[in-house]
C-alpha positions in Angstrom: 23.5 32.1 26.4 25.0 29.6 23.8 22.9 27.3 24.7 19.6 29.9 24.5 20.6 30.5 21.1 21.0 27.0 19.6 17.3 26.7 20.6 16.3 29.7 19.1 18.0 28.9 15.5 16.3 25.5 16.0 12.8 27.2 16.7 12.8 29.1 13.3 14.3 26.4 11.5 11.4 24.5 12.6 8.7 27.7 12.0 10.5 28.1 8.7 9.7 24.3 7.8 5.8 24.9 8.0 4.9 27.8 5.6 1.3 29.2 6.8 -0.7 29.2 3.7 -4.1 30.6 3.0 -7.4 29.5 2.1 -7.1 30.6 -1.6 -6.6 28.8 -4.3 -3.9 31.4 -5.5 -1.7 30.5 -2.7 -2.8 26.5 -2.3 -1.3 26.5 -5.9 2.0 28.1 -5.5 2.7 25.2 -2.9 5.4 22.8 -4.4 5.0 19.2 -3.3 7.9 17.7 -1.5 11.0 16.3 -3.8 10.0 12.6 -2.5 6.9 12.4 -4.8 8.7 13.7 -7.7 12.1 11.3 -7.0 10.0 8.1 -5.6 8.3 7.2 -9.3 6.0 4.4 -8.4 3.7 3.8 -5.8 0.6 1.2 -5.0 -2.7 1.7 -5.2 -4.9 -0.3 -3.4 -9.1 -1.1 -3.7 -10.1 -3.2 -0.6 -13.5 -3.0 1.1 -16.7 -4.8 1.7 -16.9 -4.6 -2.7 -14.0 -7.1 -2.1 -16.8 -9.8 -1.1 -19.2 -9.7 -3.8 -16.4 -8.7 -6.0 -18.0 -9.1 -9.1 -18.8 -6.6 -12.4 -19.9 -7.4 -15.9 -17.0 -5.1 -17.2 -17.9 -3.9 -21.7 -14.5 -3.0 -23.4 -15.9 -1.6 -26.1 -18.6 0.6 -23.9 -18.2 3.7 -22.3 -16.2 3.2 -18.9 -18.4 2.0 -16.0 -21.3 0.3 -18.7 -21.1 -2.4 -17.3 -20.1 -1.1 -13.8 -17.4 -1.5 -11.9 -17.0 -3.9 -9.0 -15.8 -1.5 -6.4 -19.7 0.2 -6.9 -21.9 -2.9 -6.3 -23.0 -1.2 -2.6 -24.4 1.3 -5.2 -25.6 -1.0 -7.5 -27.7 -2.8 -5.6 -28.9 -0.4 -3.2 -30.0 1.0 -6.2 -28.0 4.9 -5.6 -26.4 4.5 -9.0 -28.1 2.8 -11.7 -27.1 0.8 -14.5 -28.1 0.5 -17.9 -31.5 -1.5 -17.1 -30.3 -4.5 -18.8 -26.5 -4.9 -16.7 -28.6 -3.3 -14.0 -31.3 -6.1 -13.8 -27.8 -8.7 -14.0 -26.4 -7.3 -10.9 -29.4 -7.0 -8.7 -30.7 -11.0 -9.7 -26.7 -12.1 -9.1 -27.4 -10.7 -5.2 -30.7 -12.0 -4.8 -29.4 -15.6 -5.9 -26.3 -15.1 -3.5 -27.2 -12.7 -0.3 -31.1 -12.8 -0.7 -33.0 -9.7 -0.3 -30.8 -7.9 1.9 -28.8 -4.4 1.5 -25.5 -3.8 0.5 -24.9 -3.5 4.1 -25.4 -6.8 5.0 -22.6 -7.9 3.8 -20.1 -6.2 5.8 -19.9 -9.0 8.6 -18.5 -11.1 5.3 -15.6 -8.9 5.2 -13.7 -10.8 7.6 -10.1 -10.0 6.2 -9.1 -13.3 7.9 -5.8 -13.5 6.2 -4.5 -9.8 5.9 -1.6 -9.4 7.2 0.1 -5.6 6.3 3.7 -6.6 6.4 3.2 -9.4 4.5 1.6 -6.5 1.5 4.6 -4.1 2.7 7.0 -7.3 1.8 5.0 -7.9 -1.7 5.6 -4.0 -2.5 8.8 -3.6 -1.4 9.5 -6.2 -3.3 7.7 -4.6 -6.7 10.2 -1.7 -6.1 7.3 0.5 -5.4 8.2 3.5 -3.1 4.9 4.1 -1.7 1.7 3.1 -1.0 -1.9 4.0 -0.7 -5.1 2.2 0.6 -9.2 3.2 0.0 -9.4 4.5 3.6 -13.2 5.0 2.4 -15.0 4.5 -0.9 -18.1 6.0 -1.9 -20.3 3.8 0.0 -18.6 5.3 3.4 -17.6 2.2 4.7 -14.2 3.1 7.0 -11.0 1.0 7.0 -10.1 2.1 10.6 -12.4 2.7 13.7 -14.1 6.5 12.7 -16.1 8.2 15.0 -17.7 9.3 12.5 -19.1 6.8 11.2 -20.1 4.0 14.2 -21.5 0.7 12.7 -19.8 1.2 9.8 -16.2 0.7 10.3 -13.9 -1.9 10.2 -13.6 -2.3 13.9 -16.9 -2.3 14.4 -17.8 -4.9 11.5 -16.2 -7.4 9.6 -12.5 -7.5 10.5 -13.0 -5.9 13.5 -9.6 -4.1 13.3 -8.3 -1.0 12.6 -6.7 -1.8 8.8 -5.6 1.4 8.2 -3.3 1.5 11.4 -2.0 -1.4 10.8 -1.3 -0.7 7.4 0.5 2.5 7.8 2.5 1.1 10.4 3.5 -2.0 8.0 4.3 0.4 5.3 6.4 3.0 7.4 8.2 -0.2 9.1 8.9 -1.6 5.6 10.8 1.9 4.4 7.5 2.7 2.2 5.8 5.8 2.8 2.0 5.4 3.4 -1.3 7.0 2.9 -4.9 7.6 1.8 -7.6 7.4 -0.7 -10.6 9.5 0.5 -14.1 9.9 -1.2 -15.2 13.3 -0.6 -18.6 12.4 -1.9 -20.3 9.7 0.3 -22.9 8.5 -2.2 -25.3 7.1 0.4 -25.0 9.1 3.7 -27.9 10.7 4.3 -27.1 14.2 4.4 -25.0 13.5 1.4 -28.2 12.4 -0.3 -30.4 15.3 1.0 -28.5 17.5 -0.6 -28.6 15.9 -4.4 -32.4 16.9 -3.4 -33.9 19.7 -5.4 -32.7 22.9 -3.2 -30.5 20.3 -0.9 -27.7 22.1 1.1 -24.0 20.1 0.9 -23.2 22.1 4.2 -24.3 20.1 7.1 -22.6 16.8 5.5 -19.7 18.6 4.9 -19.6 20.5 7.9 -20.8 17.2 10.5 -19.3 14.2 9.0 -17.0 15.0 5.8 -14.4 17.9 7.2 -14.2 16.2 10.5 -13.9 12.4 9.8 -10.8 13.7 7.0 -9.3 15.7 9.4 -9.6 12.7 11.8 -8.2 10.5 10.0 -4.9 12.5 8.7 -4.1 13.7 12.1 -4.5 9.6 13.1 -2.4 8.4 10.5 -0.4 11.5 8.7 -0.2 10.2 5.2 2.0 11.5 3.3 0.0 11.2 -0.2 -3.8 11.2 -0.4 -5.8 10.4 -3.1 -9.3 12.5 -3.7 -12.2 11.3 -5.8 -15.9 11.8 -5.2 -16.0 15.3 -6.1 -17.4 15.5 -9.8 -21.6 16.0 -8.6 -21.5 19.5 -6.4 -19.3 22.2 -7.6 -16.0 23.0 -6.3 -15.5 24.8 -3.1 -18.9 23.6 -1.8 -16.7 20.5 -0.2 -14.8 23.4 1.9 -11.1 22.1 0.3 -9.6 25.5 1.0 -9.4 25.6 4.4 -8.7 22.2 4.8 -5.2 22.3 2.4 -4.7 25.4 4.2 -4.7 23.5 7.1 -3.0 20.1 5.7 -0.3 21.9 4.6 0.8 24.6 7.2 -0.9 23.2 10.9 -1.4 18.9 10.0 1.2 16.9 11.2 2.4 15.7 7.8 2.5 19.4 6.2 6.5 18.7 5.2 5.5 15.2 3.4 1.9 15.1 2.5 1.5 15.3 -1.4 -2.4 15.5 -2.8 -3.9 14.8 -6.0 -6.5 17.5 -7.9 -10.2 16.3 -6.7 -11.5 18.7 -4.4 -15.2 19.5 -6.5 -16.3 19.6 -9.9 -14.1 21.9 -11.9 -11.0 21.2 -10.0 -9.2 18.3 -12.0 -6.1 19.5 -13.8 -6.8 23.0 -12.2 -6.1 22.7 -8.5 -3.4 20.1 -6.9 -0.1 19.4 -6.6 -0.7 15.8 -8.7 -3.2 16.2 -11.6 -4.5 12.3 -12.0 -4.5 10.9 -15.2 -7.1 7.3 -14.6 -6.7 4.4 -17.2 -5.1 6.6 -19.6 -7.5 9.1 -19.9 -5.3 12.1 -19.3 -7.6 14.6 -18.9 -4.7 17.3 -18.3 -1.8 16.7 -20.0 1.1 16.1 -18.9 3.1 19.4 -17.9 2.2 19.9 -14.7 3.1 17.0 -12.2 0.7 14.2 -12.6 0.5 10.4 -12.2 -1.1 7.5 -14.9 -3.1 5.3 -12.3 -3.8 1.8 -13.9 -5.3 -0.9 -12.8 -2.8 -4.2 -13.4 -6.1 -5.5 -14.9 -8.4 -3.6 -17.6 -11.8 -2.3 -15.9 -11.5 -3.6 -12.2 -10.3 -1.6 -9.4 -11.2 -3.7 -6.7 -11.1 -7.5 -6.7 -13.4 -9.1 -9.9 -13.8 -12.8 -10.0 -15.0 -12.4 -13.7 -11.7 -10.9 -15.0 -9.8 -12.7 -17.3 -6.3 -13.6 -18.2 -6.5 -11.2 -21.3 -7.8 -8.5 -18.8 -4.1 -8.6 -17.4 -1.2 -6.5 -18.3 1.2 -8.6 -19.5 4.9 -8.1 -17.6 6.4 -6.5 -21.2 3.5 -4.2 -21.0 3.5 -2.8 -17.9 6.8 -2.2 -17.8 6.5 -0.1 -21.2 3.4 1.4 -18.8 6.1 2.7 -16.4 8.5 3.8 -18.7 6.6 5.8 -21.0 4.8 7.3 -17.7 8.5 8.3 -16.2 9.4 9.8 -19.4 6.3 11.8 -19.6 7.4 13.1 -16.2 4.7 11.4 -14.3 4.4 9.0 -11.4 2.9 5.5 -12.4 0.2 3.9 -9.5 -0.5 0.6 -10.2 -3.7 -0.7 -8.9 -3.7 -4.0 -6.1 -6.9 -5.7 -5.3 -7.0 -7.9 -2.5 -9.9 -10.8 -2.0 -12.0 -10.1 0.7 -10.3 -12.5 3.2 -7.2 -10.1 3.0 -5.2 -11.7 0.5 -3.3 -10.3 -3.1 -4.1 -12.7 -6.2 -1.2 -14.4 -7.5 -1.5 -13.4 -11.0 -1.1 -9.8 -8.9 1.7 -11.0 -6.6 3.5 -12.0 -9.9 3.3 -8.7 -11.9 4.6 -7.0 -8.8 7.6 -9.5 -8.6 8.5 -8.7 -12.2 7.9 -5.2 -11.9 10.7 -5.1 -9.0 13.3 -7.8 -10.9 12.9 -5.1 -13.7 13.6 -2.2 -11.4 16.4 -4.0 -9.7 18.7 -3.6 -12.8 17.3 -0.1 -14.4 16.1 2.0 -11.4 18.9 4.0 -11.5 16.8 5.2 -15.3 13.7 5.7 -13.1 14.2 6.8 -9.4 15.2 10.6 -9.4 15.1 11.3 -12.9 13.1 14.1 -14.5 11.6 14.7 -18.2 14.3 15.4 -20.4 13.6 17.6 -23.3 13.0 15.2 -25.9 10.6 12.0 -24.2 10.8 9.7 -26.5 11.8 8.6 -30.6 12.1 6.0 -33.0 10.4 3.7 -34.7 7.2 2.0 -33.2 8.0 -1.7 -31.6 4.6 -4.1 -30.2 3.5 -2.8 -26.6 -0.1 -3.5 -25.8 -1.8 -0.8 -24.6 -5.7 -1.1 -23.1 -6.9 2.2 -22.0 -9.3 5.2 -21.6 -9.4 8.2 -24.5 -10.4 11.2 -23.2 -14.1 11.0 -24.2 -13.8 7.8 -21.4 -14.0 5.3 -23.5 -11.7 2.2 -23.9 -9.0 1.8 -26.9 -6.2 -0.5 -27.2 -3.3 0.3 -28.9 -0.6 -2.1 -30.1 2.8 0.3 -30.5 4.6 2.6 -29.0 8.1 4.2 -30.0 11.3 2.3 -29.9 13.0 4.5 -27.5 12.2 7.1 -24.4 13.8 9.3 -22.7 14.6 10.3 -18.9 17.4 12.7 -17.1 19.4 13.0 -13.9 22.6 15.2 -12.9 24.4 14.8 -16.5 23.2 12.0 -17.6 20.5 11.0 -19.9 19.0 7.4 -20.0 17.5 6.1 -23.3 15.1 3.3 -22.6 14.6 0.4 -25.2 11.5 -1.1 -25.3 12.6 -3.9 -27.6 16.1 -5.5 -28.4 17.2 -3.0 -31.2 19.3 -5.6 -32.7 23.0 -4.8 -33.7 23.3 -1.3 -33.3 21.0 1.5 -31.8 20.7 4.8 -34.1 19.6 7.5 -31.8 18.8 10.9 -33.8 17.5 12.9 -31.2 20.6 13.4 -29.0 24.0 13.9 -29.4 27.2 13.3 -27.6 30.6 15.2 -26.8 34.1 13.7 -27.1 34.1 12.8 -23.4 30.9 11.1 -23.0 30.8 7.5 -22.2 27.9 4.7 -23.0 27.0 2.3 -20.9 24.0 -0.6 -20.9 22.1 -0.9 -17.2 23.1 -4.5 -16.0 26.2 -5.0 -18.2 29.7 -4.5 -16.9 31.5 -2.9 -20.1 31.1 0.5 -22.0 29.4 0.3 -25.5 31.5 1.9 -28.7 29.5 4.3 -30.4 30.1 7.2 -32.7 28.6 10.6 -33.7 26.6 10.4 -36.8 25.1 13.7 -38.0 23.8 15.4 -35.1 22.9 12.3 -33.7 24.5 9.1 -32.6 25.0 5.3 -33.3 25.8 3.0 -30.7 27.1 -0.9 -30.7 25.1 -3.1 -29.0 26.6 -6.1 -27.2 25.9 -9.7 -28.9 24.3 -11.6 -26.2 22.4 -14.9 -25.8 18.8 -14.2 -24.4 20.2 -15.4 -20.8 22.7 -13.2 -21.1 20.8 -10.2 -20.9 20.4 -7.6 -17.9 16.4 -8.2 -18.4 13.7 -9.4 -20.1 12.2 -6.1 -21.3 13.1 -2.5 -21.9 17.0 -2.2 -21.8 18.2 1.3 -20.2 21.7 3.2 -21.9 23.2 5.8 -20.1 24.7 8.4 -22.2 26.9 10.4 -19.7 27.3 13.8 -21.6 24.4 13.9 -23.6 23.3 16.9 -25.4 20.4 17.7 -27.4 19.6 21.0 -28.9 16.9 23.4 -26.8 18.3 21.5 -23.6 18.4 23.8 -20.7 19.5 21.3 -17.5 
């Protein structure tokens, strides 16, 4: 009878795990995502298909984003789906002529050989970054599949190219390397050809949606049960007409990752910063705020998701930069995804591999200021320091700014961490936040307490004199003020 019972308390601890949710938006949206997302902080993104081989875009900072196209659309280019302005448009189609001849876009899958991948070796290059999770284009637009789809034969990367299942192999590397894994899908597959009857006048989105797109996702989450997946596609047929009720209804109380799986807010036009647990900011635009959960996802160089042979050094984040990147992202209470884009033959570009290396030495001393924090009430203050910043406004169009404040703010149990971005010299005046008689200073990555002192309602602190090889880390130096207060706090 004992026994009877254990099994029944473990049958509706298990039922109680898996809430059954409906096909409404009303009750998609009251679903929280799991703690992980919010606690893990910083996670890859990765562009890698057959765009890897041509891997080439004439990218215009000072144009509207995609002028001059983006490398990760040249299938599109030059099958002519999407069109370019007829000048960069006429550059891209003579660059394939004089290189693959007069052939499709789909000749060049065999090319995709991925001769060098190797998954663990990208799990040990993440770990390494400090990244917490990861997340690969298991399709782009162009349909092309990174593991063997049934739904979609002769177009897969077991059937072409590599002639492997990548996505298996990189979920398994991941999970092995302590990173959770998942997926970027395209819900829009710009040159299926259901998907392109229905942009027809009078076309019907149904029979793609209800032969190839629904069944291929579902496919491919019960095969590899990610636990974040990535949207886009959506923006050209309006929302619902992709069917993305039923299928979170599905994801979230009946798919075998409904505990883990975390989703971003592209399920049809209309739905961004509306619908999602994760509303995506992309290069900075920001579309919707950031009060709701969301993540900044940036690509480590300016204008090129996937791999671009014409980028240049300048294109790049510098290491000071995109560590400010994170930091002010973290503050804001996002979730920074830093975009990876591996050649064709499989492997990450040094310049890449060596961002990602100082992104992790960084974390090393101050992740304790990133990993399981939360927005405190007051993000950031001070005066502005240098901190390049190249990204999208909100009308899609790159800026570059040159400063950002001095100091920013994130939380966890009862402490508050106040992030530097530059050396603040002597002594640190913080105005924004108090401290009571018991609280206690200390600098991330140095063994002794700091001396401080209450001034007004805020504080001053004593910074340690130190030789530049004497410091925890090169940039953005992390305080944590045990017994912080600051007025309209509510922790």
């Amino acid at each position: 009878m004992r026994r009877l019972l254990c099994m029944l308390v473990a049958l509706g601890a298990a039922a109680a795990a898996v809430e059954a949710y409906e096909a409404n938006w009303e009750t998609l949206d009251r679903r929280p995502n799991p703690q992980w997302f919010d606690d893990d902080k910083f996670g890859i993104f990765i562009h890698w298909s057959v765009f890897s081989v041509p891997a080439v875009a004439w990218v215009y900072p000072d144009k509207r984003y995609g002028y001059g196209g983006h490398s990760c659309w040249y299938g599109l280019y030059v099958d002519r789906i999407r069109l370019l302005a007829p000048e960069q448009q006429a550059k891209v189609e003579a660059f394939h002529r004089q290189t693959y001849g007069e052939v499709p876009f789909k000749a060049l899958a065999p090319l995709f050989k991925a001769e060098a991948f190797d998954a663990r070796q990208w799990a040990a290059i993440f770990k390494r970054s400090g990244a917490r999770y990861a997340f690969l284009t298991s399709n782009f637009h162009d349909g092309f599949c990174l593991w063997p789809s049934p739904y979609a034969p002769g177009w897969n990367s077991m059937d072409l190219g590599p002639k492997r299942d990548v996505m298996g192999e990189f979920s398994s590397a991941m999970r092995e390397a302590g990173l959770r894994a998942g997926f970027y899908y395209s819900l829009g597959e710009f040159n299926h050809p259901l998907y392109l009857a229905a942009r027809k006048t009078g076309g019907d989105l149904g029979p793609f949606v209800r032969d190839h797109m629904q069944p291929q996702l579902r496919e491919a989450v019960v095969r590899y049960r990610p636990s974040f997946i990535y949207f886009d596609g959506e923006w050209e047929f309006p929302l619902d007409t992709f069917a993305m009720q039923g299928f979170l209804a599905w994801l979230y109380g009946e798919s075998p990752c409904a505990n883990d799986v975390v989703v971003n807010d592209r399920f049809g036009k209309g739905s961004r910063g509306v619908h999602g647990g994760v509303f995506s900011s992309e290069a900075g635009v920001l579309e919707s705020g950031t009060d709701h959960k969301w993540c900044e996802d940036r690509p480590i160089s300016r204008g090129n998701w996937s791999y671009n042979r014409l980028e240049r050094l300048e294109d790049y984040l510098s290491e000071r930069d995109m560590v400010h990147l994170l930091v002010e992202t973290v503050a804001q209470g996002g979730n920074l995804h830093l975009d990876v884009s591996p050649c064709a033959d499989g492997t990450i570009p040094m310049l890449q591999q060596e961002r990602l290396a100082q992104m992790g030495d960084w974390l090393k001393v101050n992740g304790e200021a990133i990993y399981g924090t939360r927005r405190w009430v007051v993000t950031h203050e001070g005066p502005m320091v240098e901190s390049r910043n190249p990204r999208l406004d909100k009308d899609w169009k790159w800026i570059e700014t040159g400063e950002r404040p001095l100091v920013h703010y994130t939380r966890k149990d009862d402490a508050v961490y106040a992030i530097c971005l530059a050396w603040p010299g002597e002594k640190l005046r913080l105005a924004r936040v108090g401290l009571g008689p018991n609280a206690r200073v200390e600098m991330l990555g140095y063994p002794e307490p700091l001396t401080w002192r209450s001034v007004g309602e805020g504080l001053e602190i004593d910074l340690p004199r130190l030789a530049p090889v004497q410091l925890p880390c090169r940039n953005a130096w992390a305080l944590k003020l045990s017994g912080a207060r600051c007025e309209g706090d509510r922790r």
